[in-house]
C-alpha positions as CSV (number, residue, x, y, z in Angstrom):
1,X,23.7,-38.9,39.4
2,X,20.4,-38.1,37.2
3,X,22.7,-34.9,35.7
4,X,25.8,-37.2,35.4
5,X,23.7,-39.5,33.1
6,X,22.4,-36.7,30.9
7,X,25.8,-35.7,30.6
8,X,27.1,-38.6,29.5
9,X,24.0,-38.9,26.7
10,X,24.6,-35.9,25.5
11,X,28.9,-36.6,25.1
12,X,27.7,-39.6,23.2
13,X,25.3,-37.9,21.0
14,X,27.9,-34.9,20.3
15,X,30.3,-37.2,19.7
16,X,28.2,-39.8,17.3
17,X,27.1,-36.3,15.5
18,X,30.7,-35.4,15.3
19,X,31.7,-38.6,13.0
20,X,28.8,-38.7,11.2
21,X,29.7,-35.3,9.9
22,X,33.1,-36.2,9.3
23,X,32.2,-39.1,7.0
24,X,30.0,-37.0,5.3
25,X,32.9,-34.6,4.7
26,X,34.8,-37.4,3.7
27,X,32.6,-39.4,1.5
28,X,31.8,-35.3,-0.2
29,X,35.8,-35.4,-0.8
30,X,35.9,-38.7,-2.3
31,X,32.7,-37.5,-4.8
32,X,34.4,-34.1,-5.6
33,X,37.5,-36.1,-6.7
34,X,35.2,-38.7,-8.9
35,X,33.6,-35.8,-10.3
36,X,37.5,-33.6,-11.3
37,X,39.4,-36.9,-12.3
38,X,36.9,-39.2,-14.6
39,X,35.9,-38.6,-17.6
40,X,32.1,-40.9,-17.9
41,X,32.3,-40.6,-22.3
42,X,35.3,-43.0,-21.4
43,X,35.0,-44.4,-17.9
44,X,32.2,-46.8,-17.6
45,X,32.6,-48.6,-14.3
46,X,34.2,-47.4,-11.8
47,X,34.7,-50.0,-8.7
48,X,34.3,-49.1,-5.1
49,X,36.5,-50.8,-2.5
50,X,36.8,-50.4,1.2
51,X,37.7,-52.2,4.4
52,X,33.8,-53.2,6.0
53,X,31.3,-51.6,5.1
54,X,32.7,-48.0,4.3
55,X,32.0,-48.2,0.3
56,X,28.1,-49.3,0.9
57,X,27.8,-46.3,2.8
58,X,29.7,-44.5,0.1
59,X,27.4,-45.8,-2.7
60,X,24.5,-44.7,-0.9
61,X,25.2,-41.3,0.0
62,X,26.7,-40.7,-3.9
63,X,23.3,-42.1,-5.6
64,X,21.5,-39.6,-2.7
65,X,23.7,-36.9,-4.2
66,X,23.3,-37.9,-7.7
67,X,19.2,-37.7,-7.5
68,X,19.2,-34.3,-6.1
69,X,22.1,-33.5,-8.9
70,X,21.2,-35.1,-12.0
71,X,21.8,-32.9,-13.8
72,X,24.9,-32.8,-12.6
73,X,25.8,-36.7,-12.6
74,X,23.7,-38.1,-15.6
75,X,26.3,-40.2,-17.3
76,X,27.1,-42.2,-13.8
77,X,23.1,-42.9,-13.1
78,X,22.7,-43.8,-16.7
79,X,25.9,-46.1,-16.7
80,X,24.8,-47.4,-13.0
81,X,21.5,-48.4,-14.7
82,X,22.7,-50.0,-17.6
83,X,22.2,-54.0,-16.9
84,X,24.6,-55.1,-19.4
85,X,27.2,-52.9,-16.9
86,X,26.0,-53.8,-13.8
87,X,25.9,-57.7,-15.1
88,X,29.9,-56.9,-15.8
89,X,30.7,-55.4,-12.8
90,X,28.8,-58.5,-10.8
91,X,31.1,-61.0,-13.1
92,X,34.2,-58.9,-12.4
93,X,33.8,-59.0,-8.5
94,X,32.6,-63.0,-9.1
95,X,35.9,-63.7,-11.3
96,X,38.3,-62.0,-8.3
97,X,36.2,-63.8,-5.7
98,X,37.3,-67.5,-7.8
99,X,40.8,-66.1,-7.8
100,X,41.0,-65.8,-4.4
101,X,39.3,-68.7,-3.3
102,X,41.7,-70.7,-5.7
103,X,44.3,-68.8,-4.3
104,X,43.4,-70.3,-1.0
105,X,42.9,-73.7,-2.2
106,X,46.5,-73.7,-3.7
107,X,48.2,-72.5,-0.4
108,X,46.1,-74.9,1.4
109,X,47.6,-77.7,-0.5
110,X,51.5,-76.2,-0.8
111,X,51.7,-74.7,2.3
112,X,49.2,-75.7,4.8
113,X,50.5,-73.9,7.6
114,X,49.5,-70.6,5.9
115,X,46.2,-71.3,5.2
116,X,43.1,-72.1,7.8
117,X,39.6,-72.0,8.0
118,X,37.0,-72.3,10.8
119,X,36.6,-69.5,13.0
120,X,38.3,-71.1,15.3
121,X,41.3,-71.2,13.4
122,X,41.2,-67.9,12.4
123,X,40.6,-66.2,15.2
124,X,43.8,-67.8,17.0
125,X,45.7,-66.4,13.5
126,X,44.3,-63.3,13.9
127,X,45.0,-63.1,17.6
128,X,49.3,-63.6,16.5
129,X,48.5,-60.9,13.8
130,X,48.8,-63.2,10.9
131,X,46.2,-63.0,8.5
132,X,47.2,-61.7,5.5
133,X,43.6,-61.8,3.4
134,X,40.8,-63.0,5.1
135,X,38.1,-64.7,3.2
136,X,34.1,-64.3,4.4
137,X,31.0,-65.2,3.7
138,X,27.9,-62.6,3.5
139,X,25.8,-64.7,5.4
140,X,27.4,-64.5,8.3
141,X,26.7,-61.2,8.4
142,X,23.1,-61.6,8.6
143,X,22.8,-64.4,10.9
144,X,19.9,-64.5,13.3
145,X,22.6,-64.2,16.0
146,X,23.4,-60.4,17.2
147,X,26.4,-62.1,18.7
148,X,27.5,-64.2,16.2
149,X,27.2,-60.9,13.7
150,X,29.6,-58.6,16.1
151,X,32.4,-61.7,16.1
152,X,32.5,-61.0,12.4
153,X,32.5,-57.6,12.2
154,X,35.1,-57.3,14.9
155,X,37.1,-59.9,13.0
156,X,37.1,-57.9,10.1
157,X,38.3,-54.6,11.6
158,X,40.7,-56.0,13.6
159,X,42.5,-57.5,10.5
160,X,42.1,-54.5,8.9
161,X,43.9,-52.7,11.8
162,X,46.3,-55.2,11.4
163,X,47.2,-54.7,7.8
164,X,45.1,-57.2,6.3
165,X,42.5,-57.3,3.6
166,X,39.5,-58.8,3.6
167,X,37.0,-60.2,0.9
168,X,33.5,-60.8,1.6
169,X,32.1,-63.5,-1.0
170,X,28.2,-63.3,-2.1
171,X,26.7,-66.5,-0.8
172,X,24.6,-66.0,-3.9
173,X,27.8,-66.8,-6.2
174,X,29.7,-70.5,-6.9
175,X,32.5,-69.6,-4.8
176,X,30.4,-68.1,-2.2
177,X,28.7,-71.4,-1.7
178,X,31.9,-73.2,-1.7
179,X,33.6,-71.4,1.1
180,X,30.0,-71.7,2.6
181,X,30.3,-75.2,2.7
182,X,34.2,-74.6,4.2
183,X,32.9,-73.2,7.0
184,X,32.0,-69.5,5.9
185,X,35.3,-67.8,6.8
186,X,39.2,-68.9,5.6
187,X,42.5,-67.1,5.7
188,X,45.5,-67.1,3.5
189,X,48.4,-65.5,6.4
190,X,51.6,-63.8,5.9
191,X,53.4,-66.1,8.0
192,X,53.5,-70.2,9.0
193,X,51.3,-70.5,12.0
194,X,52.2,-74.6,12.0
195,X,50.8,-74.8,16.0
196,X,47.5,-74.0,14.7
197,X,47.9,-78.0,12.5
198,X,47.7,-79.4,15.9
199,X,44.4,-77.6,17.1
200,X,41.4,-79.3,15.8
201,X,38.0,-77.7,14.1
202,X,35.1,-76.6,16.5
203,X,33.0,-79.8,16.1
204,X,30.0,-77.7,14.5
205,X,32.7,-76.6,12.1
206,X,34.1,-80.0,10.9
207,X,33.5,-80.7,7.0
């Protein structure tokens, strides 16, 4: 039993070792093609975007890379630092967060049976395979609950897997605070769910 165990420990850790190293190889693939394809005297912002949390990792392991490199990568660490870009490139990401949100809004009003919040709600869309773009708030992400933070990320990946997209709003931006206040989490879905009308809020989810 003991040696079964061990075993077993040992899978796990050649396994974990195993995808580290492939994302590694992957996130080297994605920073060789930066590197061959964009020209920094021209390009200067370049935005990352992934399904969960794929491009933070991304970001991190290419700013490693760039300090060892710098000689290397100097235009991307000098544009990276540049507030006046970095203020731009937090106004761009704000700007698509108000389109969706109004995007949301708009369906909500026109065609109600597409659009839900309450994780209530979106869960049961997400269960027929509906949602089209979720809509989440950062917070939830860091709430004090270990359970309550797996929900999310589950939720995530399993539209994802589903062919959704999701967009995680910055609870530190108007529109974050505004789906905040609508519950934290919405969804905009491909198809009428109009059984889901019928099904009221969780009451610590009523607004």
């Amino acid at each position: 039993m003991k040696h079964s165990k061990l075993q077993i420990m040992e899978d796990e850790s050649l396994k974990l070792f195993q995808d580290q190293m492939g994302l590694q190889k992957f996130y080297d693939t994605v920073l060789q093609a930066i590197l061959r394809h964009v020209n920094f005297e021209v390009t200067r912002c370049i935005l990352l975007a992934s399904a969960g949390f794929v491009k933070d990792h991304f970001f991190e392991y290419m700013m490693q890379w760039a300090s060892k490199n710098d000689n290397l990568l100097p235009d991307l660490l000098e544009v990276l630092a540049d507030p006046a870009v970095t203020s731009r490139m937090a106004d761009t990401k704000a700007m698509a967060e108000v389109k969706k949100l109004e995007n949301f809004y708009a369906i909500l009003q026109t065609e109600p049976s597409r659009a839900f919040y309450g994780l209530k709600h979106v869960l049961k869309a997400n269960e027929g395979q509906a949602i089209d773009t979720l809509l989440v708030s950062d917070n939830l992400f860091r709430s004090q609950s270990v359970e309550e933070r797996k929900t999310y990320v589950k939720l995530v990946e399993s539209v994802r897997d589903n062919g959704g997209t999701t967009r995680i709003f910055s609870s530190l931006h108007v529109s974050g605070e505004q789906l905040t206040q609508l519950t934290g989490v919405a969804a905009v879905l491909r198809f009428p769910m109009p059984e889901l009308e019928e099904e009221p809020l969780d009451s610590d989810e009523d607004s």
